[in-house]
C-alpha positions in Angstrom: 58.5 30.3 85.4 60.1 33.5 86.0 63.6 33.4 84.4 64.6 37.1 85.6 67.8 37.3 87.8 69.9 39.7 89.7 72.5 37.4 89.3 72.8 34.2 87.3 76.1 31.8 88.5 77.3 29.5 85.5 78.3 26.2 87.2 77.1 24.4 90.5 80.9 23.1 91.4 82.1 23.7 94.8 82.9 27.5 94.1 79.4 27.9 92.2 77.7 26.6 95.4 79.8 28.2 97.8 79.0 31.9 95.5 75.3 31.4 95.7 75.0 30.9 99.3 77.7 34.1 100.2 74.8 36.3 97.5 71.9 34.7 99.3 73.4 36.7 102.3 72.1 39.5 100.1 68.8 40.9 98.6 69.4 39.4 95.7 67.6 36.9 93.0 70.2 34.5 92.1 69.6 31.3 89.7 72.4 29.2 89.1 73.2 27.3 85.5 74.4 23.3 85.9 74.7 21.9 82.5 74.9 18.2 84.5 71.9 16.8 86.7 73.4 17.9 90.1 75.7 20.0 91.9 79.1 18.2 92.5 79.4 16.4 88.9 82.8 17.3 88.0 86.0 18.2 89.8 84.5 18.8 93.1 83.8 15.7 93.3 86.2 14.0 92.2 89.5 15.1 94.2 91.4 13.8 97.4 88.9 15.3 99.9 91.4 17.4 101.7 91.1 20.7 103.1 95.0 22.1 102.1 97.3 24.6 105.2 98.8 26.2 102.4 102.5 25.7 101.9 102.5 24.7 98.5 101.4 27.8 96.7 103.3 30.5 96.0 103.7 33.9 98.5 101.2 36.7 97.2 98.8 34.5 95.3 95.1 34.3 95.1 95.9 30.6 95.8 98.0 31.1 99.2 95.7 34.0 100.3 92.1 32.4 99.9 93.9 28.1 100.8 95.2 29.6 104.4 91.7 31.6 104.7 89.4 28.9 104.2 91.6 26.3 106.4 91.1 29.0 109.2 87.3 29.2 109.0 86.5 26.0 108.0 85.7 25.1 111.8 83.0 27.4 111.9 82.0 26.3 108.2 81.4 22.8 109.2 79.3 23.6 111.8 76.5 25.6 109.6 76.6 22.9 107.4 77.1 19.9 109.0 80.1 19.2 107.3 81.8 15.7 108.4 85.8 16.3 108.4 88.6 15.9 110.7 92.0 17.4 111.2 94.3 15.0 111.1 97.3 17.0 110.2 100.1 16.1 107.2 103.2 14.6 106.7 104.9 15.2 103.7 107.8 12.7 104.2 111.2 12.5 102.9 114.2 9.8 102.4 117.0 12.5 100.9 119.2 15.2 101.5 117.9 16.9 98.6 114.5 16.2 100.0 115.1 17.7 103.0 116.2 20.8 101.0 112.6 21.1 99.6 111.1 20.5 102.5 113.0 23.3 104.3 111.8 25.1 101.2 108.2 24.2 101.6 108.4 25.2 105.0 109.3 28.9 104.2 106.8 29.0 101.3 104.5 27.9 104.3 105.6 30.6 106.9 105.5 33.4 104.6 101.7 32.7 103.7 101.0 32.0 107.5 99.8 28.5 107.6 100.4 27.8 111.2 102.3 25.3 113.1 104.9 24.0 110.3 107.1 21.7 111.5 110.4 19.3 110.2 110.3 16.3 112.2 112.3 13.0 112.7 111.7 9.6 111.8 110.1 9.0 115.3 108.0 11.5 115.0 106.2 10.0 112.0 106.0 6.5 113.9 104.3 8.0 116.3 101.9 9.8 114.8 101.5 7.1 111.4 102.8 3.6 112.6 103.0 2.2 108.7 104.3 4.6 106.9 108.1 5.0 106.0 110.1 8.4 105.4 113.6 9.4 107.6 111.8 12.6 108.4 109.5 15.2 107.1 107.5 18.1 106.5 104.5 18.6 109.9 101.6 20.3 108.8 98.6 20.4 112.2 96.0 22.5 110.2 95.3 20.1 107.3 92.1 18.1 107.4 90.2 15.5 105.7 86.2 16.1 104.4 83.9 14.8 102.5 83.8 17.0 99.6 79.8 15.6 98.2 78.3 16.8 101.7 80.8 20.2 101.0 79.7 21.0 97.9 75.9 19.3 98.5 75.8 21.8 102.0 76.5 24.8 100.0 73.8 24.3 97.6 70.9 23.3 100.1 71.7 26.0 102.1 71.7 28.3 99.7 68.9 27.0 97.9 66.9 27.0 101.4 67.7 30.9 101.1 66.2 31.5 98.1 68.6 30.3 95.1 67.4 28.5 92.3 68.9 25.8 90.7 68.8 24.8 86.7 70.2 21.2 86.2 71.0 20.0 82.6 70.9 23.8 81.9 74.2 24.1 80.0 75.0 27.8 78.7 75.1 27.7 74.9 75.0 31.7 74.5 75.2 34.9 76.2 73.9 38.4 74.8 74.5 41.8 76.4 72.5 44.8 75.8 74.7 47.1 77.6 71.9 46.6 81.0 71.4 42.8 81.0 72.5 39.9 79.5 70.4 37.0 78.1 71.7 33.6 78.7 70.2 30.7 76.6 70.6 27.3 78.5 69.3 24.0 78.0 66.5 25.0 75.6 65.5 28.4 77.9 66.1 32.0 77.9 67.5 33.9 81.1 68.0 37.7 81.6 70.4 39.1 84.5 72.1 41.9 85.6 75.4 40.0 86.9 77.2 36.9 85.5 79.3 34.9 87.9 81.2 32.6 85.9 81.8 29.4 88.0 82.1 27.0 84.8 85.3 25.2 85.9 86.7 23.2 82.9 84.5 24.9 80.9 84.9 28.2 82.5 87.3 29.6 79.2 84.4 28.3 76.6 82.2 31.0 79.1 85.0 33.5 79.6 84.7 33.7 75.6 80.9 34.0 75.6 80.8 36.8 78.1 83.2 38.4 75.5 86.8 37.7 77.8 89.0 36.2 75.0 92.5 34.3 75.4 92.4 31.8 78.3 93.2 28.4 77.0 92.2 25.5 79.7 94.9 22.5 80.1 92.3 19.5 81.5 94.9 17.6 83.9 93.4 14.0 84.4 94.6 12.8 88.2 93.7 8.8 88.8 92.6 7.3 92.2 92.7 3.8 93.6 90.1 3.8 96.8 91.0 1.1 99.2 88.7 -0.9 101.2 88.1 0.3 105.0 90.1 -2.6 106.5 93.2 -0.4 105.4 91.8 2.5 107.1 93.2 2.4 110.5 96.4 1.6 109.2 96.6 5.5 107.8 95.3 8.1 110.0 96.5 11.3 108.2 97.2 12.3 104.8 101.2 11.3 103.9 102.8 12.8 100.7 106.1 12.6 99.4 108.2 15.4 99.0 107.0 17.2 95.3 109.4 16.3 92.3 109.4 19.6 90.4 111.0 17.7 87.3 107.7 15.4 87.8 105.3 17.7 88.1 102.4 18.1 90.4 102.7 17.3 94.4 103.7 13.3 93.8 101.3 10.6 94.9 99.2 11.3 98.0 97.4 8.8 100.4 95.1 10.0 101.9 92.5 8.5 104.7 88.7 10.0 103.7 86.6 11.3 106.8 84.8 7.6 105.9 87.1 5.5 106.5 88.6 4.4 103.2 92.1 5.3 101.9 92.8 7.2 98.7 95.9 6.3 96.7 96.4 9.2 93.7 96.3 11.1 91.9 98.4 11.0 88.7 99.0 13.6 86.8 98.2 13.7 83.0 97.5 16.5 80.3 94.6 15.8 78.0 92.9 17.0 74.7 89.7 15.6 76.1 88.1 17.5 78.8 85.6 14.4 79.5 88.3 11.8 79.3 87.8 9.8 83.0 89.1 6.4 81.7 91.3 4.8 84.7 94.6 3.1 82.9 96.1 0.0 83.9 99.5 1.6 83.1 98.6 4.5 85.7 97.4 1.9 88.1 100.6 0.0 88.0 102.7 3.4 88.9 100.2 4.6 91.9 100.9 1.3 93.2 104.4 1.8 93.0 105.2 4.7 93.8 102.4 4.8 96.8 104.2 1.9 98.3 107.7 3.3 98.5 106.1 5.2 101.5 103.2 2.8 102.6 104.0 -0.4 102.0 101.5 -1.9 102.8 99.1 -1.5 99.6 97.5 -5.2 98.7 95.4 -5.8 95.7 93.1 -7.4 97.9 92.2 -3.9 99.4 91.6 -2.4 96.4 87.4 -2.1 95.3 87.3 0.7 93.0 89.9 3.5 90.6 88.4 6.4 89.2 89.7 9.7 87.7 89.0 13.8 88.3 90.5 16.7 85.5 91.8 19.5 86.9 91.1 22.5 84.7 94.4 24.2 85.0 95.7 27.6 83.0 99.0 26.4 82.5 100.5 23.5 79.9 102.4 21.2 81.2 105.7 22.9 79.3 104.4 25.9 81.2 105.1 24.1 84.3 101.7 23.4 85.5 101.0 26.1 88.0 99.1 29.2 87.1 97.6 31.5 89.8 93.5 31.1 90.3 92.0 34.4 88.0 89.3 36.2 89.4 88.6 39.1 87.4 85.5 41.7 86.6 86.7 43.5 82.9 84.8 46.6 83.1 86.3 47.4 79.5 85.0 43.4 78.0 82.1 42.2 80.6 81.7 45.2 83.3 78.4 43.1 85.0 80.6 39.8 85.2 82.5 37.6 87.2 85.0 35.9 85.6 86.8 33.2 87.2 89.1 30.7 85.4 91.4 27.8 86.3 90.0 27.3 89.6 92.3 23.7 90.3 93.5 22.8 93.8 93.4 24.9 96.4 90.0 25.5 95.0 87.7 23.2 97.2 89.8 24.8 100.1 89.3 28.4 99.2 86.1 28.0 97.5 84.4 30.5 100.7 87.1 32.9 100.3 87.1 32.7 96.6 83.1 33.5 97.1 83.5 36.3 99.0 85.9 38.0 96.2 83.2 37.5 94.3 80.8 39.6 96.1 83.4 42.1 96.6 84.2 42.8 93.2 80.0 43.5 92.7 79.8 45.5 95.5 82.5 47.7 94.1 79.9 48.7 91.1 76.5 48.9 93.2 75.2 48.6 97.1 74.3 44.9 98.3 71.4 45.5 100.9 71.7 42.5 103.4 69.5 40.0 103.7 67.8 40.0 107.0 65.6 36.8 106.6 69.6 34.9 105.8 70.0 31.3 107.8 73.3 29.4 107.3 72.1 26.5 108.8 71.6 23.4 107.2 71.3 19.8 108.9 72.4 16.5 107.2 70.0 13.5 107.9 71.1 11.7 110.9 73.1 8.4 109.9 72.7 5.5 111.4 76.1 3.5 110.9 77.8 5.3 113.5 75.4 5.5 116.3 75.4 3.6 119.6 72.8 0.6 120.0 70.5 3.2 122.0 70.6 6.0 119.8 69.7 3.2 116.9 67.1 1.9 118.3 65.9 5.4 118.8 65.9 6.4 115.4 64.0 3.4 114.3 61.2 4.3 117.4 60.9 7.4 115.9 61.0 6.5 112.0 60.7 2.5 111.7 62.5 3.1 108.0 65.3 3.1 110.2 64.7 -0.3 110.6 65.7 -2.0 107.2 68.9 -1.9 105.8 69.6 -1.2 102.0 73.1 -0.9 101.9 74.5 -3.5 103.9 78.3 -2.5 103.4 77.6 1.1 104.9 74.8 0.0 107.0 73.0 2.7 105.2 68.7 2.3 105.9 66.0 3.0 104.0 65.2 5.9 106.1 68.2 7.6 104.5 68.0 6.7 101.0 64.7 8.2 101.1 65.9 11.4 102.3 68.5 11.3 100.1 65.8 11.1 96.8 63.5 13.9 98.4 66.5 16.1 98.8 66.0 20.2 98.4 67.6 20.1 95.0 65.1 17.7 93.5 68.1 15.2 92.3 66.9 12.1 91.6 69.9 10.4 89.9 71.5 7.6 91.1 74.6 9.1 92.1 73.1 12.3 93.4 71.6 9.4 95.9 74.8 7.8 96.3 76.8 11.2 97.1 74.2 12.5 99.8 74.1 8.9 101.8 77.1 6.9 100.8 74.7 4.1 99.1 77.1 2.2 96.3 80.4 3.5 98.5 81.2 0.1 100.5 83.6 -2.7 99.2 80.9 -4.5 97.4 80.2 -0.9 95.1 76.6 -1.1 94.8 76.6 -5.5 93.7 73.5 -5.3 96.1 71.7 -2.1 96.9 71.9 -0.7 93.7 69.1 -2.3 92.2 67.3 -1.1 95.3 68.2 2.5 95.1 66.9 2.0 91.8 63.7 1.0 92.6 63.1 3.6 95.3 63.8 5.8 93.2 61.3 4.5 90.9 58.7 4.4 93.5 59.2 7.7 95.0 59.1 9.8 91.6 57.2 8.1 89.6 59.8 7.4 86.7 60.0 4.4 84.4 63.0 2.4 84.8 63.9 3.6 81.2 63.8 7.0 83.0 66.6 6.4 85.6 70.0 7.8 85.1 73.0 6.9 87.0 75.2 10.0 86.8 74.5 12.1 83.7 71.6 13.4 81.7 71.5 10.1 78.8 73.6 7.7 81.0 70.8 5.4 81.2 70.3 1.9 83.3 68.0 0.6 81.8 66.1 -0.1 77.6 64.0 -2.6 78.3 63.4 -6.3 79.6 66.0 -9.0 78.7 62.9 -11.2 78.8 58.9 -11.3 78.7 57.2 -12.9 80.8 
């Protein structure tokens, strides 16, 4: 295997993805380094799915630049990659004079980074446009959309992987060397060499800063927790609703959000921890999403409720510090003149990761010339589903693949047709969550009770692997040691 790189890209997060497909639009060989066994593992995965307009971040940032420039082109984004989202606008609502203050103030933050269309509206106004929820008036926000961050971050990757990029899964960095004309990179028990380092390493993206030689960032992991309500709720939420941000409280407040699915996330919290791998979900945290979600939707039932789950935000500023820090994109020609550095990529980062990737290739093309890439195709096509398709066009697909025909997931009405695709995806992920993220398998109210033993087993079938062999999420994070029983 030929381990020599133009440039190698340390982490296969949203950003990491979205940086190897904007090189692949060069003549370039570009690996990329995933210490995890697929590309959306960590933060990008685990957020509120929305694509942000931009009034939260502060006038002259990296963060308010690159948030209001990837809302803009994400249209056109969506359509290379097949993206599913919609934009269903936000209302950041408000019961208070003094929240009416901060929303006026949100507005200007809004208007002075251009995010279009900002609007303070009345009580009716929010009836109108979201029947259930409660606020005396609030902050309207047109551009803000809902997508499905896996097929984001998963999009990226294929297409850039269908142009030329290789990806190293399990591969985490444990040292980098440089010679003064290339850098060796040991990961995951090999030896790289390349010219350029992008660092894309997200909460471990200070740990790399420091092996490139960048001392002095410090990441604060920021644990937010979830509840993800059952699709029956769906309708009742069209668009994402927020309350108006409690500075005192830090963070934007509670959020509920509808996913492009169908479902309804209520979260996140908002928690500084030591541990960077900490996703435990709290039943103390539990107990205040439902509180404080329902002060602005009432309407949250246990009996909607089929799963809770936690994402870290790898932020560059303590909680004493206030929380916010601006996004650090950096090349140190005096420390690491053939690197990238990037650190505390948090929210607006899945927005801005296309932006954020083309500062990336902007700051290399200020040392040497990028030659284009002639043979460059942004396209990439999801498998068609099946769930959302007329009777006609069903029975079409079936005629035309009879795997179509059986269903494996019967809470998504996802077929086998599907999950196949899903396992003998470009990337070569096999586990069962890298199965789960590219079809929606496991994602219905019933969380995998029946087709994950299924999945399982196709999986089995279709790579060859022992059950022993199967991993749900991470490298170790086995199903299965054996038989309960012989015989």
């Amino acid at each position: 295997m030929n381990t020599q790189f133009d440039v190698l890209i340390i982490g296969a997060g949203v950003v990491g993805s979205a940086a190897a497909r904007e090189l692949a639009r060069y003549q370039l060989k570009i690996g990329v380094l995933e210490k995890t066994p697929d590309v959306c593992c960590g933060t990008s995965a685990r957020n509120s799915g929305v694509l942000h307009a931009g009034f939260n971040n502060k006038p002259g940032t990296l963060m308010a630049r690159f948030c209001v420039e990837g809302n803009a082109g994400f249209d056109k984004l969506a359509e290379e990659l097949d993206i599913p989202y919609r934009r269903t606008g936000k209302l950041v609502v408000g019961f208070t004079e003094e929240d009416r203050v901060r929303l006026e103030a949100m507005k200007e933050l809004g208007d002075r980074n251009g995010t279009p269309g900002l609007e303070i509206v009345d009580k009716a106004f929010i009836k109108e446009k979201a029947p259930h929820v409660d606020g005396e008036f609030a902050l309207w926000s047109p551009s803000t959309a809902v997508l499905n961050p896996f097929q984001y971050t998963i999009g990226l990757a294929e297409n850039a992987a269908k142009n030329g990029v290789q990806f190293f899964f399990n591969h985490e960095v444990t040292e980098i060397v440089d010679d003064g004309s290339l850098y060796t990179v040991t990961a995951g028990g090999e030896v790289f060499t390349s010219r350029w380092i992008v660092n894309c390493a997200g909460l471990g993206s200070a740990r790399i800063a420091e092996l490139l030689g960048i001392p002095g960032y410090t990441i604060y992991p920021c644990k937010g927790e979830y509840f993800l309500l059952d699709k029956r709720v769906g309708d009742m939420l069209p668009l994402p609703v927020y309350p108006v941000p409690n500075p005192k409280a830090g963070g934007l407040g509670i959020h509920l959000t509808p996913s492009v699915d169908g479902n309804v996330l209520v979260g996140p919290s908002s928690e500084y921890l030591d541990d960077p791998d900490d996703y435990a979900a709290t039943q103390t945290t539990m107990d205040m999403l439902i509180e404080d979600g329902s002060r602005i939707f009432p309407h949250l039932k246990r009996e909607y409720f089929i799963r809770n789950f936690a994402g870290i935000r790898p932020k560059l500023a303590s909680k004493e510090e206030g929380g916010f820090h601006d996004f650090v994109i950096e090349r140190r020609d005096d420390l690491a003149p053939r690197a990238v550095n990037l650190v505390g990529i948090e929210s607006p980062g899945l927005t801005s990761a296309v932006p954020i990737s083309r500062e990336i290739v902007r700051l290399i093309r200020e040392k040497e010339e990028l030659i284009p890439n002639p043979d460059f195709d942004p396209i990439r096509r999801r498998t068609p589903s099946f769930w959302d398709k007329s009777p006609e066009e069903q029975a079409k697909l079936i005629e035309e693949n009879p795997d179509y025909g059986e269903i494996v997931c019967r809470c998504e009405t996802i077929t086998k047709a599907e999950v196949l695709a899903a396992i003998r995806n470009p990337l070569g992920v096999h586990t069962v969550t890298g199965v789960k993220y590219r079809c929606r398998t496991m994602m219905g109210r019933c969380q995998g009770g029946y087709c994950q033993t299924r999945v399982t087993e196709m999986i089995m079938q279709e790579t060859g692997c022992s059950r022993e062999e199967v991993c749900y999420s991470r490298d170790g994070a086995y199903l299965f040691t054996g038989e309960v029983r012989k015989g």
